[in-house]
C-alpha positions, 0 to 999 in steps of 0.5 A: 695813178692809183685803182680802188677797190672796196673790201668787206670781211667779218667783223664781231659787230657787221661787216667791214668795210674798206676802201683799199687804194693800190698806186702803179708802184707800191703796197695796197694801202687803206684810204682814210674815211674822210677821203671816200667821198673825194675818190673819183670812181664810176663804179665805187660812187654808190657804195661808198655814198650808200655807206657814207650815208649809213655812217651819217645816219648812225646805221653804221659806226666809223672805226678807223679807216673801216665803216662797219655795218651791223649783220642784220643790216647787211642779211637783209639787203636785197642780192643787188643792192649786196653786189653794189657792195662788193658783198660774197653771194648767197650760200650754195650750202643748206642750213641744217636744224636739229634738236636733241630732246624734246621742249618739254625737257631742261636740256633741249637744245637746238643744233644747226650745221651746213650741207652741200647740195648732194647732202654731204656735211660742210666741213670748215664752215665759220659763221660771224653774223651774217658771213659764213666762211668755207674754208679759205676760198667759199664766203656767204652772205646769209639772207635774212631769214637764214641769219634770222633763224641761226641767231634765234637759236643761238638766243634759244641755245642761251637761255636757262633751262629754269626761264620758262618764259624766256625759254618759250619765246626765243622758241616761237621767234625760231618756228616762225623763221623755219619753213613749213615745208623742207626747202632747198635752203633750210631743212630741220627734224620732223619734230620741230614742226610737228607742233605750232607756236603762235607768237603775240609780239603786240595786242589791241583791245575788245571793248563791250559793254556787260550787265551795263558796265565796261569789260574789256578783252585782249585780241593778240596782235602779230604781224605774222608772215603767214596765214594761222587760218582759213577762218577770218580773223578777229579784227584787223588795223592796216595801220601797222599790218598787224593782223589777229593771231588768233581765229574766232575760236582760238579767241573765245578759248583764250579769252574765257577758258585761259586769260581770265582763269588766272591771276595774272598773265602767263608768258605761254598758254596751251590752246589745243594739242600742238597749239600754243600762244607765246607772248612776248615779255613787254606784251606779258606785263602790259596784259598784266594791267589788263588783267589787273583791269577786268577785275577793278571797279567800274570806274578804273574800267571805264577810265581804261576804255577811254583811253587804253593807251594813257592808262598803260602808260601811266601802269607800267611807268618806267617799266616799258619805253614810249616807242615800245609801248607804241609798237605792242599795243595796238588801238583797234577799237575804242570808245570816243572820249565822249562817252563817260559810262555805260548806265540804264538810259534814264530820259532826259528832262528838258524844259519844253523842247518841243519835237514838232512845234508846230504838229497842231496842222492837222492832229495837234496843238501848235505848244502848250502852255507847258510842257516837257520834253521826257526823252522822246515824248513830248508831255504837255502840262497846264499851265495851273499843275506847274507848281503842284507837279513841282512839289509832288517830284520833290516829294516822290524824291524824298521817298525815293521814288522813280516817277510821278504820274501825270495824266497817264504819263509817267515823269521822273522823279528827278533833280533835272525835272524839278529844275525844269518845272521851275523853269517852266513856272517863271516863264509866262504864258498866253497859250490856252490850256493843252489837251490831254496827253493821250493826244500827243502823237509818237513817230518813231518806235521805241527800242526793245528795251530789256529792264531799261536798255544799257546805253552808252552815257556821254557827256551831254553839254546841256547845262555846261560845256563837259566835252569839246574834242580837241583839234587833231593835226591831219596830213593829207599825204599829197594826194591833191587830186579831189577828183581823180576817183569820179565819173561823174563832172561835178557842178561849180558848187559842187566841186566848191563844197568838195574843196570846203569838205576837204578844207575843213579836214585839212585844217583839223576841224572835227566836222563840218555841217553841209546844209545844201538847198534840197537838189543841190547834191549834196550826197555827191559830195559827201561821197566824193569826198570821202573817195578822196579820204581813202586815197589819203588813207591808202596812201598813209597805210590806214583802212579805218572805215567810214559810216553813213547813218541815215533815214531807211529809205535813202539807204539803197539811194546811197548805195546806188549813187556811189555806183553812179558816181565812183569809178570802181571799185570806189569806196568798195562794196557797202556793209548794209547794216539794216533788213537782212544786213543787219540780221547776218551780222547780229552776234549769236552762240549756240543758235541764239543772239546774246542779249544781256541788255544790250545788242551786239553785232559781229564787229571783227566784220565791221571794222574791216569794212570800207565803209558801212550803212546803217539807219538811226535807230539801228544806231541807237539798238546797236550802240554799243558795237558802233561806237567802239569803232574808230571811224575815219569819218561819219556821215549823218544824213538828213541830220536833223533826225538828231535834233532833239538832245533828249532823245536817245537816238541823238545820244547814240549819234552823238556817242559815235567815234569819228575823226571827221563828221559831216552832218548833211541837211537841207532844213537845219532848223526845223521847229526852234533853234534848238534843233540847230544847236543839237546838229553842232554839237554833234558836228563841232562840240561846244561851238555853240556853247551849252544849251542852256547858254544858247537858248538864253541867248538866241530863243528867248522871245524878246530875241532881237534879229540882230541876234539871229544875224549874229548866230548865222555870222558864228557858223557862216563864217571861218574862224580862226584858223578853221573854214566856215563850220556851216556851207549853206546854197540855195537852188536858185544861186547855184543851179543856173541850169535849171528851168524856170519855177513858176507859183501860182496861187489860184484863188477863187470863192467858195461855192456856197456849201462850203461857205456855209459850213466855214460861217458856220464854224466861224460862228461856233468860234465866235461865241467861245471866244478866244480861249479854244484857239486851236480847236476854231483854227482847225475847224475852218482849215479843213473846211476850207480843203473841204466841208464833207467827209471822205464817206461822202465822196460822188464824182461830180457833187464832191469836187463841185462843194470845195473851191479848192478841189475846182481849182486843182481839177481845173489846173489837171485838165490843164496838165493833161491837155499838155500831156504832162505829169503832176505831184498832188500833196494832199496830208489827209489820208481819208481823202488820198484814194478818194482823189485818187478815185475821182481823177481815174474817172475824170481822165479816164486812166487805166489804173487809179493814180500811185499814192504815197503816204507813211503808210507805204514801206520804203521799198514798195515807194520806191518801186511806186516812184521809178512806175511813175519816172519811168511809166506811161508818157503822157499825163499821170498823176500821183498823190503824196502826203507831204511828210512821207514826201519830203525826204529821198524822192526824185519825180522829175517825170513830172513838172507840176505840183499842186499843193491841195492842203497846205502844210504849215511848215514853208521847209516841208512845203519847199521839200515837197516842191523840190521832188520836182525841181531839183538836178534832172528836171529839164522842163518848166517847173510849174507850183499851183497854190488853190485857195479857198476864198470866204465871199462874206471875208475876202481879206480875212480868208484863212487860205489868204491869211495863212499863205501870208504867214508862210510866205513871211517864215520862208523869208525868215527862216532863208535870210535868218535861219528862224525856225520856218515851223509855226509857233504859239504866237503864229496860231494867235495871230492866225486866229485875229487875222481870220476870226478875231478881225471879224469882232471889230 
């Protein structure tokens, strides 16, 4: 019966491997490969299996009866794994580097030999690859960074005095393989590291945006084995462990004083005294055509930041491999193909696209005849001046003017306007004339602008589809368990819309819209499913951050929800981009913010962040830094804030780069279906097609309810291979917890000063006839609140004058007797502290009751509401203007909502109501709904009337998705119900 044995010894290409069989009667002879595996041997099994595998895989080659390993292979074997082997052990000796010369000179050169421990030289050492050889009884295995560090300076010792370049690498691969400090292993001269050498084996780029063009700059990559730094670094990408070899500051150096004073990019470059940056020769020519770049034109440098990679690739032809280049370039940062350029923000020219259809409740008119939408504003044009306004554009464009003005407005002088005007002159109109445009009411602030401001220009799908993201292929790494990061048990549509949100990830959509009923949670499962996301990426070894963008007063709710919910550390601590978040983070040099047209924000920070919570408008002035961050996922929160395509916030949203977005809402459409369009094309791009294409089909007036069936079918339903791009629930289908709603509309005749004050203004209306519409609608809606104005409030005779402040006085008395809480929406500002005055009187309150209103900070609010969550027991009040209330308030505390103004939009009413019936309520929600009824007209009542038109949009907009605001043809139908049926 034969033993084996398995035998290693140098050879020119690795190690040798034999399996030596010797018989009980005769010579050790060697045993052919094919046989290895047939060897029945308990302590031979997993080497020979372990080289087997090698040889099958290519890492090892079969030559003869030997498998060879190459030397790296074998050096960088772990001490256990080289004992399976049979392998000699680590050296008891110490590698030993000196130089003669210095860098500077042609005949430098680096010496290497062994001592024993006591410092004596080795004699008789022989070193093939990774084995080194004593004499004829001591063999070594040299570990990896030994055998590492010999072979760099036999690279080093080979290179020619006259190649720089060559020369300067091979020395930066030697210093990062000697130890800063003298170790019992490797010992070298002083002088080999008294100097650094920082070596750039790959880079990333750094986008901006300059004097409204791209530029871009490198950021030197390297996946170092130490720290260069106690500064932070420039940027980072787990992705590929590479870190920024430079420092802040290094980094300017380069980039401003080095990289762009020279023609091309050089092999090394002197940052400092004893600090120099090595590049490797496939990173030189690769910065070359970077460097190349940031001289070209805007358009060759608008087409690198696009897609750097494609551009490199397509540069350097066959000059460098894929794999290569795939290894040396790095992408960090970059803008989404999306965005085409960077250009002054000129505002886009739509015809009527109105922002509020419907703001003529109490302070506008419902849609003029006309109109534009200019970017943000709304400029409404008379019916008569279409075809006048037309001809002026066409010809301030001939003269090669900017603008035109109109009633105080200015208006491009542009194409795009002349086709909207055009647009607007075919289409008919019953509308009354608009108002002057001075009446039209701004929300949100403009940017600060410098000169117009630089943004980033993308490609709008307005007219036709320019962009539609392709479907990227994801994997989820088998992490199936989409609850293990929570403390807090999800709701079964909760847990249904997580597995929807994951779904739709899963299968590569670019996003998905979540338009959850209001209370349904909808920011619980946004955040869990973005835990679940980063567990994907940790364990895909990727740390792209998220984003959540919304309104300023949810931003701390996010913050505290993710607390609440997560198990820590959860997503990790937020970056708060907004207040004094944003202010820490904004870019300055020398004491003062850069501002060159644009704003910029410190993003080496921001793209180590875990995740990062900013605001829409700070989107918008911050574009430039948040776009170019490649995000695994954004959330738009409340995304209806982007509805308007014109405006420049929806343009900034839009031009976010994000492997997944989730738009998440409860009103999807608002005024017009338009809004919707504008949310998936931000979600989905393209889905819905352009908008032009959409509106033909869904907007027009003679649009069928088939239609409208159609469209809900588009988003409700998968398609294809995707999920359903909308998920919509609503309370009472999912919520079978909550408690009992109850609406109640308590009607009652107006005592007789207010049923004076309404014939009379229905008199005044009346003999006007029907072209002043508008004005007789808001007359008699706010005689019907109350037919005094606030300055002539007294306790007992202002209550008295207005039926439907009896009737909420009368619902309080009620609460109050029950020791419960109420929610009074009321939209008139002048009357809030009067009904807050009366209602101390009335109960005898210690304090006046708490009001909100958009005159009151986010932060002052919320301490408002958790006074009033977590207050006196017993019976409290607050009041709350509708629009200031419809968005991020809990007021669980109380049970009762009475609507003393009605808004007339159903989905803000709803809003309100939801402040109290939503997750947490545990008593019986009660709705009070007064009414005002005219004795001479009870069927004709505007209260009645206009409660039926409301109750007919929430219908509507629930079972079609209509848009819930009132329209022109609301108004005049309104106006025949109240006033024109008094005619006949």
């Amino acid at each position: 019966m034969a033993t084996y044995r398995l035998a290693a010894a140098p050879d020119p290409n690795g190690v040798a491997f034999r399996l030596l069989s010797k018989p009980l009667i005769g010579v050790e002879r060697a045993v052919d490969v094919q046989a290895w595996s047939t060897v029945e041997s308990a302590d031979l099994a997993l080497p020979i299996g372990r080289l087997i595998v090698w040889r099958d895989e290519e890492i090892a080659s079969q030559v003869g009866e030997a498998i060879i390993v190459p030397h790296a292979t074998i050096a960088g074997l772990s001490d256990r794994e080289a004992r399976q082997l049979r392998l000699p052990p680590p050296p008891a000796v110490q590698l030993h580097v000196q130089c003669e010369g210095t860098i500077d000179q042609p005949d430098f050169r680096l010496r290497h030999g062994w001592r024993e421990p006591t410092g004596q030289p080795v004699l008789g050492a022989a070193r093939t690859g990774c084995w080194l050889q004593i004499g004829s009884t001591r063999a070594y295995r040299l570990p990896e960074h030994m055998f590492g560090l010999v072979e760099a300076i036999d690279d080093f010792n080979r290179t020619e005095p006259s190649d720089d370049g060559a020369r300067w690498r091979c020395w930066a691969k030697v210093q990062e393989l000697l130890p800063e400090h003298r170790s019992a292993a490797i010992a070298s001269d002083p002088y080999l590291t008294s100097f650094r050498i920082l070596h750039g084996s790959a880079f990333s780029i750094d986008p901006e945006t300059i004097g409204g063009e791209f530029d871009i700059d490198p950021v030197i990559l390297a996946a170092s084995r130490r720290t260069q730094s106690s500064e932070e670094p420039v940027g980072d990408d787990e992705a590929t462990a590479a870190r920024s070899l430079l420092t802040p500051g290094q980094h300017r150096h380069f980039v401003t004083k080095r990289f762009r004073q020279a023609e091309q990019c050089r092999p090394r470059y002197a940052l400092a005294d004893g600090l120099y940056l090595v590049l490797d020769s496939d990173v030189q020519a690769a910065l070359d055509v970077v460097r190349q770049v940031q001289r070209a034109d805007r358009a060759t440098r608008r087409d690198f930041v696009r897609n750097p990679r494609t551009y490199l690739r397509n540069a350097l032809g066959d000059r460098l491999d894929e794999a290569v280049l795939e290894d040396l370039f790095v992408e960090t940062a970059g803008y989404s193909n999306r965005v085409r350029d960077v250009g002054l923000w000129a505002p886009r020219v739509l015809p009527w696209l109105s922002r509020e259809a419907g703001r003529w409740f109490p302070d506008q008119p419902p849609g003029q005849a006309s109109g534009l939408a200019v970017g943000e504003r709304i400029v409404p044009i008379a019916q008569r001046d279409l075809n006048e306004l037309r001809d002026e554009v066409m010809r301030a464009r001939a003269r090669g003017e900017e603008n035109v003005q109109y009633r105080g407005e200015r208006i491009p002088a542009t194409e795009e306007t002349e086709r909207a005007l055009a647009q607007l002159s075919a289409r008919p109109s019953q509308a009354p004339e608009p108002p002057p445009a001075a009446e039209v009411v701004e929300e949100e602030a403009e940017p600060k602008r410098v000169d117009g401001p630089q943004v980033l220009l993308i490609e709008e799908n307005l007219d036709e589809v320019g962009y539609r993201r392709q479907l990227p292929r994801r994997n989820d790494r088998g992490v199936e368990d989409e609850l293990a990061g929570l403390r807090t048990a999800l709701k079964p549509h909760q847990r249904e819309g997580l597995r929807w949100l994951i779904e739709a990830w899963r299968a590569g959509a670019p996003g998905a819209l979540l338009a959850d009923d209001m209370g349904l949670g909808k920011t619980l499962q946004c955040l869990a499913f973005l835990e679940w996301l980063a567990r994907v990426q940790k364990r895909a070894g990727e740390a792209r951050p998220f984003l959540v963008v919304a309104p300023t007063s949810l931003l701390e709710t996010w913050a505290a929800e993710h607390d609440r919910h997560l198990h820590a550390p959860g997503l990790g601590e937020p970056v708060k981009i907004w207040g004094r978040g944003l202010a820490a983070l904004r870019v300055r040099e020398g004491g003062a913010e850069i501002d060159l047209g644009r704003c910029v924000l410190d993003r080496g920070r921001l793209v180590q962040a875990s995740w990062l919570l900013t605001t829409y408008e700070t989107l918008r002035d911050y574009q430039h830094t948040l776009a170019a961050i490649p995000l695994a996922a954004v959330v738009f929160d409340e995304v209806q804030k982007i509805k308007n395509p014109a405006a420049l916030a929806t343009n900034a949203a839009k031009a976010v780069n994000a492997d997944f977005v989730i738009g998440a809402t409860g009103t999807p459409v608002e005024n017009r279906l338009a809004d919707l369009w504008s949310i998936v094309d931000r979600v989905h791009e393209g889905f819905l097609s352009d908008l032009k294409t959409f509106s033909a089909r869904f907007e027009s007036e003679a649009t069928p309810p088939e239609r409208l069936h159609e469209l809900k079918g588009m988003i409700s339903s998968p398609q294809a291979d995707l999920p359903a791009l909308m998920l919509r629930r609503m309370k009472d289908e999912h919520l079978p917890g909550l408690p009992k709603k109850t609406e109640e509309v308590r009607a009652r005749p107006m005592p007789p000063p207010q049923a004076e004050a309404y014939k009379g203004a229905i008199n005044v209306a009346r003999r006007q006839g029907r072209g002043d519409v508008l004005r007789a609608l808001q007359a008699i809606r706010a005689i019907s609140l109350h037919p005094w104005p606030a300055d002539q409030a007294t306790a007992g005779h202002f209550v008295a004058a207005s039926a439907r402040w009896q009737i909420t006085f009368d619902a309080l008395d009620e609460i109050a007797r029950q020791g419960e809480k109420a929610l009074i929406f009321l939209e008139t500002i002048e009357l809030q502290p009067v009904l807050a005055t009366l209602v101390q009187k009335r109960f005898g309150l210690d304090r006046q009751p708490m009001v909100i209103n958009g005159q009151v900070a986010g932060g002052q609010r919320q301490r408002r509401v958790d006074a009033f969550q977590n207050g006196r027991p017993g019976f409290d009040v607050i009041i709350l203007g509708p629009r200031a209330a419809g968005l991020g308030l809990t007021l669980t505390a109380a049970n009762h909502v009475i609507h003393l103004s009605r808004w007339w939009n159903p989905a803000v009413e709803d809003q309100c109501t939801d402040r109290v019936y939503r997750i947490g309520q545990d008593k019986p929600v009660f709705v009070h709904i007064p009414q005002a009824i005219w004795p001479e007209g009870e069927a004709s009542s505007f209260d009645r009337r206009l409660h039926e038109l409301l109750q007919r949009k929430r219908a509507l907009s629930r079972d079609l998705l209509a848009p819930a605001a009132a329209s022109e043809h609301d108004a005049r139908e309104l106006y025949e119900a109240t006033i024109g049926s008094l005619d006949s």
